[in-house]
N, C-alpha and C positions, 0 to 999 in steps of 0.2 A: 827957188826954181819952180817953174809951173809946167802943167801939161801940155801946155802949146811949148814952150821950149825944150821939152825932151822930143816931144813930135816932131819939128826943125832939124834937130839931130838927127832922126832916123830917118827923116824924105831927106836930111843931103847927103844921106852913106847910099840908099836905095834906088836915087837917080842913075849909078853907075851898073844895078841890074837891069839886064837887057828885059828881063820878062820879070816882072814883079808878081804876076798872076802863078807861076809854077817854080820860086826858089825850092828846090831839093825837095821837089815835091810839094810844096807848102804854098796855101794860095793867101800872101801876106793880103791882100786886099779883105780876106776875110779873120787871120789870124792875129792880126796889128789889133788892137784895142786902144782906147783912151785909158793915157797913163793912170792910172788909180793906185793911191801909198796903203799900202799893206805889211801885215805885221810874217815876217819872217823870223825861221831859226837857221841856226847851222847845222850843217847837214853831220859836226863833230859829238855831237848829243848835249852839246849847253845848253843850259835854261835860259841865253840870252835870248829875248826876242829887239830885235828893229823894223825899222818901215825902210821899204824900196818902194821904188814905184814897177806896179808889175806893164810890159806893153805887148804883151806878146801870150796869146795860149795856141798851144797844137794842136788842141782838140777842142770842137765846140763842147763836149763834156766834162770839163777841166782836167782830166786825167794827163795827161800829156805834158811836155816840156813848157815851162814858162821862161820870159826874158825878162828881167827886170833891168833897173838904171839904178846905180848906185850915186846919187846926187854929191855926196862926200870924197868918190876917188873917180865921179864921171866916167866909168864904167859901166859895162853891161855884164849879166850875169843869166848863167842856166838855177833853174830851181823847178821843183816836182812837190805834188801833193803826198803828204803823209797817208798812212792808213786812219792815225785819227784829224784828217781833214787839215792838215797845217801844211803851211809853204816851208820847202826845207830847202835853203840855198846849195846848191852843188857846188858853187863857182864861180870867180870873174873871170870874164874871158879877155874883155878889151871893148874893143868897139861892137855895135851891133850887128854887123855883117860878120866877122870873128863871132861871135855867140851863135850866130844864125848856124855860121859851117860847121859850131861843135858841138851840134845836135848831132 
């Protein structure tokens, strides 16, 4: 799977927002990023890590809510930075519009 095909997925869920510029506040026009595979944990305290692709941060500071893509169950997922600077996945949600709303 590549970054244009996870991008495909999310302009054909986002076509059905009326205003892409103010989802729940969020101006996806500036929160959308190109998918980039990062190493995540779980948010259960294992020492496994894997790669998602991250497509989403909340805040230009990376503090805030991220969305990844799980290429394996093609899902999307919420995840947050650790205190020592690591992605800790919270959760799959489902689709990307589903992850969006359970922020």
């Amino acid at each position: 799977m590549t970054a244009e095909d996870i991008r495909d997925i999310i302009n054909s869920e986002i076509i059905a927002e009326p205003d892409i510029n103010n989802v729940f506040g969020l101006d996806l026009t500036k929160c959308l990023i190109e998918p980039t595979k990062q190493k995540y944990k779980n948010a259960n305290g294992s020492i496994d890590v894997y790669e998602l692709w991250t497509v989403l941060e909340e805040t230009e500071d990376g503090n805030g809510y991220k969305i990844y893509f799980d290429e394996e169950t093609k899902m999307f997922g919420l995840a947050i930075n650790s205190d020592k600077d690591e992605l800790i996945d919270i959760g799959i949600y489902g689709t990307f519009l589903q992850t969006l709303y359970s922020m």
